[in-house]
C-alpha positions as CSV (number, residue, x, y, z in Angstrom):
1,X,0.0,0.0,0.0
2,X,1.8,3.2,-1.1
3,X,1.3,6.1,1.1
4,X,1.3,9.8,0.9
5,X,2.2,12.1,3.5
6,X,0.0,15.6,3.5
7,X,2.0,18.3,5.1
8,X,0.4,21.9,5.8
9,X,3.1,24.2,7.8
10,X,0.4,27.1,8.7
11,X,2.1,30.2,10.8
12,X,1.7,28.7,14.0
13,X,1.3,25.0,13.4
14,X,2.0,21.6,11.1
15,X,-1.4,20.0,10.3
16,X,-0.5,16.7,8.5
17,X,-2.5,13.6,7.2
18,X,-1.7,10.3,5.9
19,X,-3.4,8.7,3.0
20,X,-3.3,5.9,0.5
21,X,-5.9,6.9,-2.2
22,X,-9.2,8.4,-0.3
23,X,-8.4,6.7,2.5
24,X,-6.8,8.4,5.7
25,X,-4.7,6.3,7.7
26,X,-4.2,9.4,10.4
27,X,-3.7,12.9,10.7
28,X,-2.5,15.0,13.3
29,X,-1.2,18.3,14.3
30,X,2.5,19.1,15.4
31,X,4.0,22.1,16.9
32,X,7.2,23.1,15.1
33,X,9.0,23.0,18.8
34,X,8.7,19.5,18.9
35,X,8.5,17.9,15.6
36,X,10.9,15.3,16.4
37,X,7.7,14.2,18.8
38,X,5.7,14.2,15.2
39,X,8.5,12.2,13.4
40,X,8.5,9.6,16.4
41,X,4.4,9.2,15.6
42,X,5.0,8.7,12.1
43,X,7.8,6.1,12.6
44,X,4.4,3.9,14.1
45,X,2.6,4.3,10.8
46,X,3.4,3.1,7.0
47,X,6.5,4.8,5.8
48,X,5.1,7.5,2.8
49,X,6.3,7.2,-0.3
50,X,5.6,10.8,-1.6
51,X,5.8,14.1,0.9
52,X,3.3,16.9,-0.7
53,X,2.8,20.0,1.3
54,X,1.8,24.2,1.6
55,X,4.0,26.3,3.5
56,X,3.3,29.6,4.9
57,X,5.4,29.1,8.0
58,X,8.8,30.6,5.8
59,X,12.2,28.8,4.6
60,X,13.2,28.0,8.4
61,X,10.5,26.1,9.1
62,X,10.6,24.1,5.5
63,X,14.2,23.4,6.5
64,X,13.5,22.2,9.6
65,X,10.6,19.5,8.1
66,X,12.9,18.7,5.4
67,X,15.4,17.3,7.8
68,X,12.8,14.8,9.7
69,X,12.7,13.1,5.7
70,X,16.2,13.0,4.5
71,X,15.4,10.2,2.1
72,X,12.7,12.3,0.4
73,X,12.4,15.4,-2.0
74,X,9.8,17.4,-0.3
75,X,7.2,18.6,-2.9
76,X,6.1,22.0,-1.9
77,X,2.7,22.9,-3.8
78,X,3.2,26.6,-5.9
79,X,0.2,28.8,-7.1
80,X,-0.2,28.2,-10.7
81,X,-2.8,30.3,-13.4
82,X,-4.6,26.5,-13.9
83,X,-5.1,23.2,-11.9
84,X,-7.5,20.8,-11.9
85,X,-9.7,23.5,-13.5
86,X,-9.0,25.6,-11.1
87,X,-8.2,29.2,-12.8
88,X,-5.9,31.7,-10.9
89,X,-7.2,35.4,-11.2
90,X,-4.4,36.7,-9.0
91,X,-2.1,39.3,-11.5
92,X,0.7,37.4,-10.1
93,X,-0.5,33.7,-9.5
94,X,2.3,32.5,-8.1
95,X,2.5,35.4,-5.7
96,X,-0.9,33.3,-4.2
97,X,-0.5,31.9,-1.0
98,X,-0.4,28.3,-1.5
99,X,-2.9,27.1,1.4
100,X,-5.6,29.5,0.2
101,X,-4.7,27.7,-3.4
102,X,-4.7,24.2,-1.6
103,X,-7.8,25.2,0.4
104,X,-9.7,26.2,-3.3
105,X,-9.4,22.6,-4.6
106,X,-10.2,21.2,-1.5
107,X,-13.5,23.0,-1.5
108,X,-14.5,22.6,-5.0
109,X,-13.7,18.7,-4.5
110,X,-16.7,19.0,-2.3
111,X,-19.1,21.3,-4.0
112,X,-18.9,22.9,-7.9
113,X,-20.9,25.9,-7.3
114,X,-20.2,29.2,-6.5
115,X,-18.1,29.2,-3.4
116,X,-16.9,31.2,-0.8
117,X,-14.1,29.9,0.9
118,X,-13.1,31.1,4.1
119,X,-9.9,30.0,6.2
120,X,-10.5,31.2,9.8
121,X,-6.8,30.6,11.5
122,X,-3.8,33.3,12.7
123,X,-5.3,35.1,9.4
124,X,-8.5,35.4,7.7
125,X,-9.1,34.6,4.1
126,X,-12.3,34.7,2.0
127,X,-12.0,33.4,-1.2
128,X,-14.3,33.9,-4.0
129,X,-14.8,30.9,-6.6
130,X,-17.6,30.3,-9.2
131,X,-18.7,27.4,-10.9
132,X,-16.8,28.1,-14.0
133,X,-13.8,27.1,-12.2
134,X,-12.7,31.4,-11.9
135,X,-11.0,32.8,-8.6
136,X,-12.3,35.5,-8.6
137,X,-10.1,37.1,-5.7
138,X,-10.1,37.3,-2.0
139,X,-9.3,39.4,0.9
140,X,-7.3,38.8,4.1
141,X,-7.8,40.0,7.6
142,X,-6.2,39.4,10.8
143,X,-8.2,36.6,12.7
144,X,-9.7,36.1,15.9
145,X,-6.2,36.0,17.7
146,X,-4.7,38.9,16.3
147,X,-7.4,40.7,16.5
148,X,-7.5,40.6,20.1
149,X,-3.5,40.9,20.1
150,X,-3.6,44.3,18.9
151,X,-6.1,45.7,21.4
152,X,-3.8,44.2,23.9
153,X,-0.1,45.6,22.3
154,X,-2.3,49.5,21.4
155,X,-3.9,49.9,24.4
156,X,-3.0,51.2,28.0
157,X,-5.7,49.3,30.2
158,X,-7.1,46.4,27.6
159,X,-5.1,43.2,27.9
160,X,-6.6,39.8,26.7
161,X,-9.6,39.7,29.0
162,X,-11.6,36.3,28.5
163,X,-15.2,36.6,27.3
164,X,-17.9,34.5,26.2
165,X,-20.5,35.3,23.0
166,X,-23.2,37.7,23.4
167,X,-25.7,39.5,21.7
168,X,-24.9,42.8,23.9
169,X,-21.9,42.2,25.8
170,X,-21.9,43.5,29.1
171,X,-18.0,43.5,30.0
172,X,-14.9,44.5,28.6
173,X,-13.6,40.9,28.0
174,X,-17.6,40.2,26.2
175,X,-17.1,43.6,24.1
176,X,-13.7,42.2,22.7
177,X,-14.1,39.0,21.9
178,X,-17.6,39.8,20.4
179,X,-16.5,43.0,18.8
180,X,-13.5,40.5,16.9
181,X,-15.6,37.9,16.3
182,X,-18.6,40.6,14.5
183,X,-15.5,41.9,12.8
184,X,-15.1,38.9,10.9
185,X,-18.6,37.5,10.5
186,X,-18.6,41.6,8.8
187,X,-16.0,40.2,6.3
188,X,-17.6,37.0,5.6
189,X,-21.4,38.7,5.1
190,X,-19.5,41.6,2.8
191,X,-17.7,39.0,0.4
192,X,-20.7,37.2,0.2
193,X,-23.0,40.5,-0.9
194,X,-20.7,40.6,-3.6
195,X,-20.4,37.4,-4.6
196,X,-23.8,36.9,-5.2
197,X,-24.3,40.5,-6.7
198,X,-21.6,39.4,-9.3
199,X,-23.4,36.1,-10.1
200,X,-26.6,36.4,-9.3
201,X,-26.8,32.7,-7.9
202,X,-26.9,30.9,-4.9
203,X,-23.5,30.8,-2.7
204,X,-22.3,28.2,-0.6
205,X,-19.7,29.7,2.1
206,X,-16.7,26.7,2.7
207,X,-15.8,27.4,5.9
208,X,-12.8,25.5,7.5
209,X,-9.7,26.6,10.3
210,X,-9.9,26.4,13.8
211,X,-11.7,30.0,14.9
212,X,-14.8,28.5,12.4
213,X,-16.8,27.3,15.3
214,X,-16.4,30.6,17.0
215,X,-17.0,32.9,13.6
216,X,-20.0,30.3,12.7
217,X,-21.8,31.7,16.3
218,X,-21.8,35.1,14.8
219,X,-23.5,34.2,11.4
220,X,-26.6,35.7,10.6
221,X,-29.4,32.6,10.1
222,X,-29.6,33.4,5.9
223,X,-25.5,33.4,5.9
224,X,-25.7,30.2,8.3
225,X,-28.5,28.6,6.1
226,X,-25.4,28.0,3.6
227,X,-22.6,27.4,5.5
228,X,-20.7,24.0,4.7
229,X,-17.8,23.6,7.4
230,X,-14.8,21.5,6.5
231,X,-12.1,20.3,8.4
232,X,-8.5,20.1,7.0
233,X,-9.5,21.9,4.2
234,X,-5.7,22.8,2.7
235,X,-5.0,18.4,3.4
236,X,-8.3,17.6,1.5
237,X,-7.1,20.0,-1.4
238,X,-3.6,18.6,-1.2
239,X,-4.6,15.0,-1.7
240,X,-6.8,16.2,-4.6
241,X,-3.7,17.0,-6.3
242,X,-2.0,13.5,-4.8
243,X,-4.5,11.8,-6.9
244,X,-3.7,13.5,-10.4
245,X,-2.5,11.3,-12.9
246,X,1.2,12.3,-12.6
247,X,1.6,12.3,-16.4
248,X,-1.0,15.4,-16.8
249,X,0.2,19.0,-17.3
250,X,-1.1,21.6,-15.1
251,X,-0.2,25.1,-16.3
């Protein structure tokens, strides 16, 4: 049974799955402080003969993940204009972040209408893609985290009070985490006016990363009526593009 071994290196964490075909044989998640405890897991598991990954993390932390797997070339996914009929609007496609690429085939491996896909983790990203196959664009916003951060590093008396969800928050902690949390439900509901302005068709939002259960809270019940959450979204698109017949040209 050949084996591949999913790699996403995210700014603060490794994600990573293990998978012969559509089959997952396990997935986990690895901080980059201790990824000799990852390589120690994996050593229990079939040995992978292919390594395909997206890094956002930088060169360091590539480096660091290429030593665990001396005996492989590391494949590290690129933005390209085309793939699996996927069509890069970007002006520089290559200049695209390659999770948000990876997280785009994921979702349309899952649903071929128009989607918005949203990657709720240290950042924000809302991705716009239509049935033709066209990515349309996206924006980025700091997420949840961050969010918070920066009231805590530009403020005198703020800090990083805890908080729970409410409709009218009723202390400083409740008016922080709410106010972030509106903040980026704001950005979802925006993307998604314009989206369906542009094609006048129903939109499905793809929403995957670990702030979605928090973001999903602050939905309002027509944006929530087509929400489709997905977990491991940037894996699922990688082992989309595992699964290509290796003989095919992508541009």
């Amino acid at each position: 049974m050949s084996a591949v071994l999913l790699l996403d290196a995210g700014n603060t964490r490794l994600k990573w799955a293990l998978v012969s075909g559509s089959q997952w044989l396990a997935e986990g998640i690895a901080d980059y402080a201790t990824l000799d405890t990852f390589q120690a897991h994996l050593a229990n598991l079939p040995a992978p003969t292919r390594i395909l990954g997206s890094n956002v993390a930088g060169t360091t932390v590539a480096a660091s993940i290429a030593a665990l797997f001396p005996q492989h070339q590391l494949e590290w996914l690129q933005s390209k204009p085309t793939e699996t009929g996927l069509h890069n609007q970007y002006r520089e496609p290559s200049q695209l972040g390659s999770d948000r690429w990876a997280a785009m085939i994921g979702a349309r491996s899952s649903s071929t209408g128009d989607l918005l896909v949203v990657m709720a983790g240290t950042a924000m990203t809302v991705d716009a893609v239509i049935a033709e196959g066209d990515f349309l664009g996206g924006i980025i916003t700091p997420g949840f985290r961050l969010m918070r951060e920066s009231l805590a590093h530009g403020t005198a008396d703020l800090g990083l009070p805890e908080g729970t969800t409410a409709a009218f928050p009723q202390s400083t902690g409740e008016a922080i985490v709410n106010g972030a949390l509106a903040a980026l439900a704001g950005a979802i509901a925006g993307q998604y006016a314009l989206l369906t302005q542009r094609t006048g068709r129903t939109v499905r939002i793809v929403l995957s990363g670990g702030d979605a259960p928090l973001i999903t809270s602050k939905l309002t019940p027509a944006l929530a009526e087509q929400l489709m959450p997905i977990d491991n979204l940037v894996l699922r698109g990688l082992n989309c593009l595992a699964q290509l017949d290796p003989t095919q040209e992508t541009q």
